[in-house]
C-alpha positions in Angstrom: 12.0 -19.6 -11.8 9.4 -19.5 -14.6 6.0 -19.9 -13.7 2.5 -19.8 -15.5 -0.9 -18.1 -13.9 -4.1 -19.1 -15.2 -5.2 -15.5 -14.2 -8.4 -13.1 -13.8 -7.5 -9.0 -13.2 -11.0 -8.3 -11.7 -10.2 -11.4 -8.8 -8.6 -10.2 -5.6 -7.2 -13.9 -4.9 -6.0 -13.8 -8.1 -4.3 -10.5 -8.3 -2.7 -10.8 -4.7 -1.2 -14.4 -6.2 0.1 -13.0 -9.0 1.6 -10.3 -6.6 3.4 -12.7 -4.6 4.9 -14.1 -8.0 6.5 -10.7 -9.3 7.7 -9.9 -5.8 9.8 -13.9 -5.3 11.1 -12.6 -8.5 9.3 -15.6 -10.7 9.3 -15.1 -14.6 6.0 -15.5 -14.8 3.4 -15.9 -18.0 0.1 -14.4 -17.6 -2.7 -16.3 -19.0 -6.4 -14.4 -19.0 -8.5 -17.9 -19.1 -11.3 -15.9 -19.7 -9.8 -14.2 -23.1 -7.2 -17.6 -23.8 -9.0 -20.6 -21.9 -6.9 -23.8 -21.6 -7.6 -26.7 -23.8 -9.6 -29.5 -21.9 -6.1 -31.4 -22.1 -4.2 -28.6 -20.3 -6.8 -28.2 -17.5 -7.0 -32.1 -16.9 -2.9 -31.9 -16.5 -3.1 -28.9 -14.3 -5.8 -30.7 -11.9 -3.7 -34.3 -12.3 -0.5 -32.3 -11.0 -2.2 -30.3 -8.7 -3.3 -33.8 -7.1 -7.1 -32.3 -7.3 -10.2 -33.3 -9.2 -11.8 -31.1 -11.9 -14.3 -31.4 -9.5 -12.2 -29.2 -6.7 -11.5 -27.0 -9.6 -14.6 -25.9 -10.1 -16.1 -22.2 -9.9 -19.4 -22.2 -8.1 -19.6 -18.8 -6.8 -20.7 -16.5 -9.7 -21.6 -19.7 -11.8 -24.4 -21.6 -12.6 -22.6 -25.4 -12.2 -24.4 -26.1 -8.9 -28.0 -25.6 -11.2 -26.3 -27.9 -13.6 -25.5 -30.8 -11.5 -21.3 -30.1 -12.2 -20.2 -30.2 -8.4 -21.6 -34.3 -8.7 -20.7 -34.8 -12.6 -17.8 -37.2 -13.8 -14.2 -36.0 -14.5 -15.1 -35.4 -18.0 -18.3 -33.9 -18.0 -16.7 -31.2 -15.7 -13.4 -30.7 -18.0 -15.7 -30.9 -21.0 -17.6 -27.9 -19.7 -14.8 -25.7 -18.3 -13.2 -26.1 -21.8 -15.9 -24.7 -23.6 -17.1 -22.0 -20.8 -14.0 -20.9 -19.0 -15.7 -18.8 -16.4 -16.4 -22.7 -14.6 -13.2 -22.5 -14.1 -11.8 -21.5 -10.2 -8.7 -18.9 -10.1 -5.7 -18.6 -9.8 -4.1 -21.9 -11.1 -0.4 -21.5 -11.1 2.1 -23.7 -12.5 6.1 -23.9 -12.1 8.7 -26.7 -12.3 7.5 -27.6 -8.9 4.0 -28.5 -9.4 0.8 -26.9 -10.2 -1.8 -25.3 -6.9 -4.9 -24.0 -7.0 -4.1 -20.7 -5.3 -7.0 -20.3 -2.7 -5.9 -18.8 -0.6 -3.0 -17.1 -2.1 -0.7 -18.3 0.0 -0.8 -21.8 -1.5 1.6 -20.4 -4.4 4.6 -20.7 -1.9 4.4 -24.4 -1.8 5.5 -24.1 -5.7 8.2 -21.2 -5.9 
């Protein structure tokens, strides 16, 4: 199976998802959003598959969205700002032929493989 992690090394959540991944035996692409963010496009497709709002898929912790009003913006206010500042963005998102999660906890991933 191949599967796609929107991926940070320094996140626990993130690293332990991307553990779980190697070890179902997953060919899996490794994307560091902060170095290779997604297009606004690609992260309003992950969030539509992932039957979640940008709004869910917002990073808080570490962030300064709640000080900018994001957590209550529109759809594309939200995308518009993740696109351009990637670090808005909440980790892991995982994608494989059977969907797209947001991986918190890690766990979630088995619900794709």
């Amino acid at each position: 199976m191949k599967a796609t992690i929107w991926h940070n090394p320094k996140c626990g959540t993130s690293r332990k998802t991307l553990a779980i991944l190697e070890e179902g035996g997953a060919d899996v692409t490794v994307v560091e959003y902060l170095k290779d963010a997604p297009s606004r496009d690609k992260l309003a497709q992950l969030y539509r598959d992932a039957g979640i709002t940008p709004q869910k898929g917002l990073r808080i912790r570490g962030t300064d969205a709640a000080e900018r009003g994001l957590p209550d913006a529109d759809a594309d206010t939200v995308l518009n700002a993740m696109a351009t500042e990637p670090i808005l963005i909440e980790r892991p998102l995982v994608e494989t032929d059977k969907g797209v999660r947001l991986c918190r906890p890690q766990d979630v991933v088995h619900e794709i493989l």
